[in-house]
VOGU-3710 file (C-alpha; in Angstrom, 3 decimals, decimal comma):
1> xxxxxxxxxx> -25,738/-20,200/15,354  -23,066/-18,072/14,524  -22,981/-14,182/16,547  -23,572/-11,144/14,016  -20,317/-9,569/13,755  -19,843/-6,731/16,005  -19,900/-3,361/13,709  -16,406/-1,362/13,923  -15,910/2,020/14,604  -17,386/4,844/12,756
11> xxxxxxxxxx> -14,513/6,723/9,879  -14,103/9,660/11,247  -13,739/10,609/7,211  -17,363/10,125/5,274  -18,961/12,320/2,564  -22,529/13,634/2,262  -24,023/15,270/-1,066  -20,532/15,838/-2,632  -18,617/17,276/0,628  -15,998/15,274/3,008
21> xxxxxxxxxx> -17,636/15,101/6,418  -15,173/14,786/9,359  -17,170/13,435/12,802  -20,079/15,466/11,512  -18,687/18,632/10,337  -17,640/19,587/7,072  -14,008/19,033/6,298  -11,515/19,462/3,589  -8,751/17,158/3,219  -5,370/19,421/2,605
31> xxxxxxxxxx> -2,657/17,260/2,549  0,996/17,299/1,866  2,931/13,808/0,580  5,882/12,768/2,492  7,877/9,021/2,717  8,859/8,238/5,945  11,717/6,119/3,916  12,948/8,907/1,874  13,659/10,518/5,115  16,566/10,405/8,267
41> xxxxxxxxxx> 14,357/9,341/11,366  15,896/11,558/13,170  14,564/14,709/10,750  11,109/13,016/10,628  9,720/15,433/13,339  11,637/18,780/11,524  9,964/17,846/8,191  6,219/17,095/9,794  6,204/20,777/11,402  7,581/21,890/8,126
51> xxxxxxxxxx> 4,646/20,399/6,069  2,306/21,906/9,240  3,641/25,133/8,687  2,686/24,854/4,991  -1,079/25,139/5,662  -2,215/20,857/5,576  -4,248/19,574/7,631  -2,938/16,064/6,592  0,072/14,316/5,628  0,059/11,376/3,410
61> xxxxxxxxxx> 3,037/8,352/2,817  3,458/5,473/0,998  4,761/1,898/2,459  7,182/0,440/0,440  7,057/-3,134/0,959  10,334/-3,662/-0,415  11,793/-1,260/1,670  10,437/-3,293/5,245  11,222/-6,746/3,612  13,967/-6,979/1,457
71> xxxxxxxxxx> 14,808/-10,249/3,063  11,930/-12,471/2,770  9,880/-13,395/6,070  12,465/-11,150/7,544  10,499/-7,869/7,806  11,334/-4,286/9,755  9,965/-1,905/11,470  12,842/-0,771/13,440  14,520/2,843/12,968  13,897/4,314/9,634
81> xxxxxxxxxx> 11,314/1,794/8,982  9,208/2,708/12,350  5,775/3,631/10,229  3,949/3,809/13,252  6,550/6,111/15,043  6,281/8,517/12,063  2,992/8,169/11,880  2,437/9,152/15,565  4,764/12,061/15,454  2,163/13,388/12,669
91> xxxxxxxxxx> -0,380/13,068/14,632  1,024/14,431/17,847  1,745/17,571/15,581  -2,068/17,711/15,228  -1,647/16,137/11,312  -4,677/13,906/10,486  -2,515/10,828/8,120  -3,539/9,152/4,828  -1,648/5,675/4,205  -0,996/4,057/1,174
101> xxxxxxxxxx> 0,089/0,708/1,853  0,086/-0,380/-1,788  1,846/-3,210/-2,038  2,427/-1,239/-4,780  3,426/2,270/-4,641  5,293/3,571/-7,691  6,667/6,518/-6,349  9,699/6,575/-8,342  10,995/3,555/-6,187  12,750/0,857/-7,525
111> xxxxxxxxxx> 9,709/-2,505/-8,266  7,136/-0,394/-7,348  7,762/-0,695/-3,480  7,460/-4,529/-4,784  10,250/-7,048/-3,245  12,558/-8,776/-5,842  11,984/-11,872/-4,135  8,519/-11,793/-4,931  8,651/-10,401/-9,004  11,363/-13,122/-9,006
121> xxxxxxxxxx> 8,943/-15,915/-9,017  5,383/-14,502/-10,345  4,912/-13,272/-14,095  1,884/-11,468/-12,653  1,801/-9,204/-10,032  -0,682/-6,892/-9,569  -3,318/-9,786/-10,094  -4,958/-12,969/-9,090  -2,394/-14,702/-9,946  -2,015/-16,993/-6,525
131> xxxxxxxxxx> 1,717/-16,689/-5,981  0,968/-12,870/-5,859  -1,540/-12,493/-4,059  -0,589/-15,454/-1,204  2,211/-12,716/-0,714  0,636/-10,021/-0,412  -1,646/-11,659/1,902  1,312/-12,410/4,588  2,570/-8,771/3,856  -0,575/-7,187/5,063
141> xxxxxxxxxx> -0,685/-9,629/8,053  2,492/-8,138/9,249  1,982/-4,350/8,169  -1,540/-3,612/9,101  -0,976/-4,028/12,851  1,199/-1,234/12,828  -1,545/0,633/11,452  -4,731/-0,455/12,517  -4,375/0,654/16,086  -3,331/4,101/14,943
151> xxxxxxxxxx> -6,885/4,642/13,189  -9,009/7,371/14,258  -11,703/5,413/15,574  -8,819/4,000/17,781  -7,747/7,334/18,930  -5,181/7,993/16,308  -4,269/10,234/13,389  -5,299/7,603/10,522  -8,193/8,687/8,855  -7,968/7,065/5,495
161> xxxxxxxxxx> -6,177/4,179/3,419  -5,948/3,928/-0,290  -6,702/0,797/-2,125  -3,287/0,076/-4,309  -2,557/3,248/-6,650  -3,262/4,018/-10,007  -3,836/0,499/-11,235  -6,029/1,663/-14,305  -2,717/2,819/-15,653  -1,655/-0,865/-15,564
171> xxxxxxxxxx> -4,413/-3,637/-15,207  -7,483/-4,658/-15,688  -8,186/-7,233/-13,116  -11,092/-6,134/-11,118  -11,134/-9,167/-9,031  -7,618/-8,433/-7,584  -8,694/-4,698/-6,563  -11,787/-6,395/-5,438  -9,819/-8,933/-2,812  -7,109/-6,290/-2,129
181> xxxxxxxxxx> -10,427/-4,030/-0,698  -11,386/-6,916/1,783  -8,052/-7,985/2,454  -7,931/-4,451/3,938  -11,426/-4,568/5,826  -10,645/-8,243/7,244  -7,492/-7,156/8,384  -9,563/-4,356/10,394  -9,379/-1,308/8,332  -12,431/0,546/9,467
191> xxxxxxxxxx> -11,528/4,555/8,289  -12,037/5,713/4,530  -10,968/3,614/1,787  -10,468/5,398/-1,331  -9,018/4,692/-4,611  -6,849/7,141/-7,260  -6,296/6,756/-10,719  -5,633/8,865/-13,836  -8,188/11,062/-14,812  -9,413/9,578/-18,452
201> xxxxxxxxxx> -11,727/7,001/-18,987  -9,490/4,115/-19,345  -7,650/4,754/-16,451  -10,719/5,490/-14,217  -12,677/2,507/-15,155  -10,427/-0,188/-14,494  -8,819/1,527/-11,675  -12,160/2,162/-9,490  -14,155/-0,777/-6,779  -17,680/-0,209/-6,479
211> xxxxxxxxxx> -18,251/1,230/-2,600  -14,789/2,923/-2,491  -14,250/6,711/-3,301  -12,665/7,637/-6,521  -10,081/9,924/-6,758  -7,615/11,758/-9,675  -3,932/12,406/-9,984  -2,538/14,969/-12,363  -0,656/18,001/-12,729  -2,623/20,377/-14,274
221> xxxxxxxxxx> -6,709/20,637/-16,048  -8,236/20,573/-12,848  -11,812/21,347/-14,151  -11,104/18,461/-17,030  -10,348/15,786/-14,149  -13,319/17,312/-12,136  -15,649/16,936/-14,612  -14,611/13,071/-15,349  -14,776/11,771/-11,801  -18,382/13,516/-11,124
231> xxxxxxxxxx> -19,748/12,020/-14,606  -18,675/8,673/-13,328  -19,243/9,081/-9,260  -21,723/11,935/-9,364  -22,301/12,861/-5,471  -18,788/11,971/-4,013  -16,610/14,630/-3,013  -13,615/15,923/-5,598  -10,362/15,122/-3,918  -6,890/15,264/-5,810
241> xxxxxxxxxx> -5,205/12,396/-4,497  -1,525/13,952/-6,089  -1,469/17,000/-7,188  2,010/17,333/-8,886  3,976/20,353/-8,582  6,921/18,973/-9,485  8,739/16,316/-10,636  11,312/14,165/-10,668  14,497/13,387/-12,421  16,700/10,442/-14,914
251> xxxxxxxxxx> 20,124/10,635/-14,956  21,264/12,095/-18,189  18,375/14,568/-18,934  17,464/18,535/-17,366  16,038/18,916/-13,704  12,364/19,165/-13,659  10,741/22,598/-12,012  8,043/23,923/-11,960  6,903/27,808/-11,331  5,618/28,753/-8,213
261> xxxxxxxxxx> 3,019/30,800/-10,033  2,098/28,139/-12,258  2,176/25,534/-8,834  -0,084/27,638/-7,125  -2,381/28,885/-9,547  -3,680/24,609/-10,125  -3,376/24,883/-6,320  -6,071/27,513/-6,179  -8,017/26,023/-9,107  -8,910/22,563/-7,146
271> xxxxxxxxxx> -9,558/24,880/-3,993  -11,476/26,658/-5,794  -13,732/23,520/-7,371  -14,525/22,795/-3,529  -11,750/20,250/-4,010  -9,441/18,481/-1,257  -5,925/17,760/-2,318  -2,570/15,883/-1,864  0,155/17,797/-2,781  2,904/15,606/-3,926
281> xxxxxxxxxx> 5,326/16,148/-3,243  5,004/18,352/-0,222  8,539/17,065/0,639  10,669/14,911/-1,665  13,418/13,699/0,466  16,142/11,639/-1,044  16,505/8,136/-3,096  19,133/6,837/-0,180  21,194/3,973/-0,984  20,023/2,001/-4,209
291> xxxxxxxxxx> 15,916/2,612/-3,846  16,056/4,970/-6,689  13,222/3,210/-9,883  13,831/4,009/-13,074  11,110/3,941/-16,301  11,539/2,775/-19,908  10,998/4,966/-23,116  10,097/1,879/-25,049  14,162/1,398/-26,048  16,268/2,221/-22,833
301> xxxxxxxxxx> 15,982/2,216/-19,134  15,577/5,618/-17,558  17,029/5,486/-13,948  15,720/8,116/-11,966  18,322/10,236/-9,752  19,584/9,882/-6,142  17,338/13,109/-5,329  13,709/13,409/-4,788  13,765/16,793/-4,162  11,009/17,078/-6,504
311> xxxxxxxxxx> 11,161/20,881/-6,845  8,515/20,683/-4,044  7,587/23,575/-1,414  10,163/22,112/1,351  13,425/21,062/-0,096  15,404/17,932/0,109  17,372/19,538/2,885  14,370/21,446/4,700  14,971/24,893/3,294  11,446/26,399/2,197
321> xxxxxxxxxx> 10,808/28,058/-1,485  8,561/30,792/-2,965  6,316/27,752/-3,499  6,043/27,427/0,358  4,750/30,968/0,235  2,307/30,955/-2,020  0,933/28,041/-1,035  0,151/29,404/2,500  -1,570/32,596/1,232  -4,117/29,446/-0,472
331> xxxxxxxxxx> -4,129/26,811/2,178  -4,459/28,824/5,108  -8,458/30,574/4,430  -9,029/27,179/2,965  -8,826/25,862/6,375  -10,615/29,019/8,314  -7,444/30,196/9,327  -4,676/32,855/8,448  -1,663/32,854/7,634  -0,255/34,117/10,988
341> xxxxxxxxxx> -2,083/31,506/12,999  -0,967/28,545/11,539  2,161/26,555/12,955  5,743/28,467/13,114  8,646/27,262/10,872  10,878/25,517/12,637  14,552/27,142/12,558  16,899/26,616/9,819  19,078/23,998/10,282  23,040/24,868/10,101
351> xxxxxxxxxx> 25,097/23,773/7,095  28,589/23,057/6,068  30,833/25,589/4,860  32,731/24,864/1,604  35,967/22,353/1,885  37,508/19,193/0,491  39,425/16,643/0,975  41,919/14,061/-1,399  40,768/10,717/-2,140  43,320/7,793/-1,146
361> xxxxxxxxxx> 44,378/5,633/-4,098  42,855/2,788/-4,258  42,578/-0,564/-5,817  41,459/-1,368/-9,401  37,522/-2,076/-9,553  37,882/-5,620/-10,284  39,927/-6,513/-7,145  37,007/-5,071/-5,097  33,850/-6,382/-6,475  35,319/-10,229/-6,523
371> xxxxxxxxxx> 36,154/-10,899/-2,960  34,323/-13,859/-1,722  33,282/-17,081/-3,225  32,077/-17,434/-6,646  28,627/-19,432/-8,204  29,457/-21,085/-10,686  26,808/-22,302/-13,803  27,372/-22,982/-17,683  25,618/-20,176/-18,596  24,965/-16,498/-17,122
381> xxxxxxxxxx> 22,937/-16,031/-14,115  20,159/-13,698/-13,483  20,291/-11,206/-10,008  17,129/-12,845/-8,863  18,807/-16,813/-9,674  21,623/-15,127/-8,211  19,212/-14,148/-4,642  20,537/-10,524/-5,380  18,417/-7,623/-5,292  20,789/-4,936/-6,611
391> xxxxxxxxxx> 24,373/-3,587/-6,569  26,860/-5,015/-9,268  27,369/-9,065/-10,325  30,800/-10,187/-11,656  30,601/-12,460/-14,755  33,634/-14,063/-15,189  34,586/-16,871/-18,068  37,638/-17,826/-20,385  37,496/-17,535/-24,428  39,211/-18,770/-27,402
401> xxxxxxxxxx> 39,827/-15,463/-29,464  41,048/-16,028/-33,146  44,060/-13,871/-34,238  41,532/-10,863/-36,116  38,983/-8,973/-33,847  35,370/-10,519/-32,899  32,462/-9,146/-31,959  31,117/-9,662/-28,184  27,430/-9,836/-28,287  25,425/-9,669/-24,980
411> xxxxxxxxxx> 21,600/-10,302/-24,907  19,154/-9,409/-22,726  21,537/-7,022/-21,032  19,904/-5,431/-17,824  21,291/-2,434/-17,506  24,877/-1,490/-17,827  28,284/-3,944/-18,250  31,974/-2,266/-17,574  34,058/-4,865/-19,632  37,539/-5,986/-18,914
421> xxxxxxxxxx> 39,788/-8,427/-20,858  42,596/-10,448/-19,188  41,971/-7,703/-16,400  42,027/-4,632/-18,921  38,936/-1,934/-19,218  37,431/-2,232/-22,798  34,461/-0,354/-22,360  30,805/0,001/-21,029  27,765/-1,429/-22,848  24,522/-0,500/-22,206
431> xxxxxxxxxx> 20,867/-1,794/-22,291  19,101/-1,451/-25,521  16,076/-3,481/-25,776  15,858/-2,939/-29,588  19,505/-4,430/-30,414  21,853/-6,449/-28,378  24,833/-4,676/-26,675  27,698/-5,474/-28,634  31,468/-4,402/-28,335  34,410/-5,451/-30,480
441> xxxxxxxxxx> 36,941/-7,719/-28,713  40,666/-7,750/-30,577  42,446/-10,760/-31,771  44,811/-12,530/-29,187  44,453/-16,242/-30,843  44,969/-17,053/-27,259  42,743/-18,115/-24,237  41,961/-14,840/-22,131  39,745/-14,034/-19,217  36,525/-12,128/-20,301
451> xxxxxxxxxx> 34,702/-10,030/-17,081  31,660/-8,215/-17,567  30,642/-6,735/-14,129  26,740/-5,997/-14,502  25,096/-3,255/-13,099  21,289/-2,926/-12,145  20,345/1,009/-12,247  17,067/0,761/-10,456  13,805/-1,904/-11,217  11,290/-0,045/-13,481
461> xxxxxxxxxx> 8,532/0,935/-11,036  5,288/1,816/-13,606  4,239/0,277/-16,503  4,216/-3,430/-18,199  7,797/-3,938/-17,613  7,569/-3,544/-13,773  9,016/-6,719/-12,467  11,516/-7,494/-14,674  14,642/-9,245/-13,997  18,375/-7,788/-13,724
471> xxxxxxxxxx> 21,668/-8,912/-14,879  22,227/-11,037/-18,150  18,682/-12,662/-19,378  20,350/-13,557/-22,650  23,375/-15,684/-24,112  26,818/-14,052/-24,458  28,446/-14,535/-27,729  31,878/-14,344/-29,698  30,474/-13,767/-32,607  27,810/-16,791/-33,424
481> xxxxxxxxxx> 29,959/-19,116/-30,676  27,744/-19,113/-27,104  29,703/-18,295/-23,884  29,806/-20,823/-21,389  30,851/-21,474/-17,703  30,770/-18,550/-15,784  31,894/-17,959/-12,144  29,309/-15,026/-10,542  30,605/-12,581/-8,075  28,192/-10,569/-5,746
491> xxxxxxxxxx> 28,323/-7,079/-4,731  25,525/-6,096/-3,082  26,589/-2,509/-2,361  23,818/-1,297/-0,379  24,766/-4,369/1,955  28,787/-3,280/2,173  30,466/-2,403/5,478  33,107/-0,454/3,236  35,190/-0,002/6,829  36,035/-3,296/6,306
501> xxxxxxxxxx> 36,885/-2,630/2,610  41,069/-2,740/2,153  41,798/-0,533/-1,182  38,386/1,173/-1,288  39,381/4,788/-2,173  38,338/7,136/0,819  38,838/10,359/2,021  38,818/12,510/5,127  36,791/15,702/5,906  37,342/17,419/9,423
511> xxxxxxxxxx> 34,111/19,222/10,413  33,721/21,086/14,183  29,902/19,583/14,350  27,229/17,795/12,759  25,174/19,626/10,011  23,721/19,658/5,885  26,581/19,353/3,656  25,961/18,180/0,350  28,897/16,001/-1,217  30,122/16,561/-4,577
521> xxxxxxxxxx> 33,098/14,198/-6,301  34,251/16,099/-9,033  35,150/14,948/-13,143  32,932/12,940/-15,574  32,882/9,605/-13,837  30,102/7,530/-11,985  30,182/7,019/-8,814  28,663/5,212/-5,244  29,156/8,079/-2,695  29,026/6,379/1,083
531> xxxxxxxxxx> 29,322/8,553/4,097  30,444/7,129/7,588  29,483/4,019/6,156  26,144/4,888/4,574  25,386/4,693/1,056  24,240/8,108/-0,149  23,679/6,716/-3,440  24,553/7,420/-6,893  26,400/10,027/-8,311  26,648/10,347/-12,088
541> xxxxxxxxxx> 29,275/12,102/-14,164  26,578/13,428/-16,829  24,046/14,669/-14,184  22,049/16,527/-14,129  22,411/16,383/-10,093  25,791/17,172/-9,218  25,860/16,943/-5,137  24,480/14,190/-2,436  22,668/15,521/0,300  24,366/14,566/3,383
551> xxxxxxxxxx> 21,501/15,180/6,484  23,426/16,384/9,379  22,664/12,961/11,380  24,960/10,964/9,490  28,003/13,924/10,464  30,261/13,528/13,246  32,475/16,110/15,152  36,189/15,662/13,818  37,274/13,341/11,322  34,096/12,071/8,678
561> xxxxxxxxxx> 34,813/9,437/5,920  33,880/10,019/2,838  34,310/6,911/0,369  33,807/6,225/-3,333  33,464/3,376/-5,728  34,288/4,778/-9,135  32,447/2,647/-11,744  35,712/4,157/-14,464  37,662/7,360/-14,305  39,134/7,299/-10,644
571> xxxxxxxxxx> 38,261/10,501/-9,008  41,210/12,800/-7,358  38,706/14,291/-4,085  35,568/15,128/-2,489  34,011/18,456/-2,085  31,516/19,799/0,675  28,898/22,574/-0,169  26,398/24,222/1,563  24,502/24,094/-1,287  22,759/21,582/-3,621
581> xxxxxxxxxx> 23,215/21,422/-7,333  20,799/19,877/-9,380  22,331/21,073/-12,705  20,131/22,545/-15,681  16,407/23,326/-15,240  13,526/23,271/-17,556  10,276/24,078/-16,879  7,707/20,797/-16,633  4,402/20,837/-16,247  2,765/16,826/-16,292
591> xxxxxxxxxx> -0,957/16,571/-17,508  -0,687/12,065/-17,194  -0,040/10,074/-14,401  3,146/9,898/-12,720  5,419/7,840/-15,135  3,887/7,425/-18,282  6,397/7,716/-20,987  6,683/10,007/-23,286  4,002/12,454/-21,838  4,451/15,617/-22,695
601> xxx> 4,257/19,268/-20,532  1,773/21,552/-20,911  3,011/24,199/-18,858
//
């Protein structure tokens, strides 16, 4: 006879006749979205009271998966991927947390939050599909016991997971939601589990689990997304699980703000409702390294920028806005308290004063992403074939050209190609999923050396193209004649030790003591910006961001190294601001969940 199995602890999060109930007493959940990831570990505990001072009760983060194993069966928790360190400075701050643990997160982060490794081998994530979900299995074997002992009914600040996120804006299979729910609960997951989806009707039905709470993301309509959830979960409590007051940024278009006024007055409207919110973002942080996503109008890839500041209350850097304000004056009676007795703001930190510095001269672009052994195949390799992730490949192969000019065809181009001839810079090509990228190569009637060094801008992370491969999917052609054997070169840039880079153009700023600084590297090029060694990320001649934040951890006293990979125009020097610049502003206001193209502001 097999023994009943002992019951586990009581969430200290339930709901009674439409109110959250929190060990008995009625409770609203007020909480403010941060990443852990998006964030120096060493400014973790500066941000937290910053998000305390605010007025939440709560603080929610994603996991992203990809982000603790990029290296299959290799996975890290170590340093800026110490969830449970974060999550314990939250609650030592007197922060109830929310996790999301995905797998997949969106979040602007590139797959979703999903490893390549993973979308390298399954057609279906986000499904039954076996391959998937035998993953994801292992993945919550290792990442739940960093979070299961930090539950509430364990003594700790967790009070709530969510069950993947907004996966009515994407699938339909209710049996995967169904397993990913008792995955969870097997793995001992005992607080509130809760869903959140879009609020219409196809995004709510396919997104929700019978015995889970239902929740809403949007940006504005408040009443609208009320009024949906309690006609299809009449009697559970109204909770927001993003509210966005701001949003985020592609290369090549405006930065995204959004009023305070117009913020706080949506604020005030779910407070109003008897709602409970998250606020995302309460602070952004920054797209470090390569971990920036990207979207897809339908025709082009959309990468989204190094910056997450999000235009949220508590900038990328820490300093607080009009929005922080406001949103006091609302939070603060909406917990029983004023505004005087909630937590202090923790000091400014200092920043750097205005200098700059020349850039060495360095080698030629070619030179430095082709060190190291080539792979060598008839035809053009994919990242994933490659076992790349991101950064740049090298495609390398010999033509025939005829005497008159021919047309260099490239198909299934993902994203962007710099093309060189016998060594010489052609031109760039650039995805188009409607026509091939094509560029006109001249006559030699000679055998010359064609390079086309690939670069992936960021895996889409929503939508039915999440997954998708990088590099060259497709043939390349002269003219109607196929390309083939090609030596691959790999530059995995977020992987480079660029000390030990000869001819990598660097330069040297002199600063008295660490602090904020926020890099610019001025003219029209596009660049990786690495400082003392770490990738700060992209940097693109068009904008609309047009400085780096640099988080006074990665500073030095004395002598700080600044280095740049120039994708074309070389740049001449560095400058250091106190001051961020994230170029031309519009006003944007989202009404549909976080990524859906084409959707248009209301505000």
């Amino acid at each position: 006879m097999t023994a009943a199995k002992e019951p586990g602890p009581t969430p200290a999060l339930t709901w009674h006749e439409g109110e959250f109930v929190r060990h008995g007493l009625p409770h609203r959940i007020l909480s403010g979205s941060i990443h852990h990831f998006r964030i120096h570990p060493d400014l973790w505990e500066d941000r937290l009271r910053r998000v305390a001072a605010t007025g939440f009760n709560t603080v929610d983060t994603y996991v992203a998966w990809n982000f603790h194993e990029p290296d299959e069966g290799s996975p890290d928790f170590t340093g800026p991927r110490d969830l449970a360190r974060f999550v314990t400075i939250a609650g030592d701050l007197g922060l109830d947390v929310i996790v999301r643990p995905g797998p997949y997160i969106c979040a602007e982060w590139t797959n979703g939050g999903l490893p390549s490794w993973l979308t390298a081998r399954t057609r279906a994530p986000r499904s039954t599909d076996p391959v998937y979900q035998d993953a994801v299995a292992r993945w919550l074997d290792v990442l739940l016991p960093h979070i299961v002992p930090l539950q509430a009914g364990h003594g700790g600040p967790v009070v709530a997971v969510q069950v993947e996120n907004e996966y009515g804006s994407y699938g339909d299979d209710a049996a995967h939601l169904t397993w990913l729910r008792q995955a969870l609960l097997d793995r001992g997951v005992t607080e509130l589990l809760y869903t959140a989806d879009g609020p219409t009707e196809v995004m709510l039905d396919a997104g929700m689990i019978d015995g889970t709470l239902a929740s809403a993301t949007f940006g504005s309509r408040a009443e609208e997304a009320h009024t949906m959830l309690r006609s299809r979960r009449p009697g559970e409590p109204f909770l927001c699980a993003e509210f966005w007051n701001g949003w985020f940024d592609h290369w090549g278009e405006n930065h995204h703000v959004r009023s305070p006024e117009s913020a706080a007055a949506t604020l005030r409207e779910i407070i109003d409702l008897g709602g409970s919110v998250s606020v995302y973002m309460a602070h952004g942080g920054t797209n470090f390294g390569l971990w920036a996503g990207s979207n897809h109008d339908g025709r082009r890839i959309q990468p989204t920028v190094t910056s997450y500041d999000s235009d949220a209350p508590i900038g990328e850097d820490g300093r607080v806005s009009e929005k922080f304000r406001l949103y006091r004056d609302i939070l603060a009676p909406a917990t029983g308290r004023t505004v005087d007795e909630l937590p202090a703001l923790p000091a400014t930190g200092s920043r750097h004063a205005f200098s700059s510095a020349p850039l060495s001269r360095g080698a030629d672009l070619l030179p430095l992403v082709t060190r190291g052994p080539a792979t060598h195949a008839a035809g053009p390799l994919s990242f994933e074939e490659l076992g790349v992730d991101t950064g740049l490949v090298t495609y390398r192969s010999s033509v025939t050209l005829p005497s008159h000019d021919v047309h260099l065809t490239v198909r299934g181009l993902h994203d962007r190609a710099y093309v060189f001839l016998d060594g010489r810079a052609l031109g760039m090509l650039d995805r188009d999923d409607a026509e091939p990228a094509v560029l006109t190569l001249p006559g030699l009637d000679a055998v010359a050396e064609l390079t086309l060094v690939v670069e992936a801008l960021g895996r889409v992370n929503y939508g039915p193209l999440l997954g998708e491969h990088k590099g060259i999917l497709g043939g390349v052609q002269v003219d109607r004649r196929l390309v083939h054997g090609w030596d691959h070169h790999l530059a995995p840039l977020d992987r480079w030790d660029v000390h030990d880079l000869d001819g990598i153009p660097h330069a040297d700023l002199e600063v008295e003591a660490p602090a904020d600084g926020w890099l610019a590297v001025p003219g029209d090029g596009d660049r990786f910006v690495w400082l003392n060694g770490t990738l700060l990320g992209r940097l693109w001649g068009r904008g609309p961001q047009r400085r780096l934040y640099a988080p006074s951890p990665l500073w030095r006293p004395g002598t700080n190294q600044v280095t740049v990979l120039g994708h074309t125009r070389p740049a001449t020097h560095v400058e250091v601001h106190p001051d961020p610049d994230f170029g031309p502003s519009e006003e944007y206001v989202e009404s549909l969940p976080t990524g859906v193209a084409g959707a248009s502001a209301d505000g």
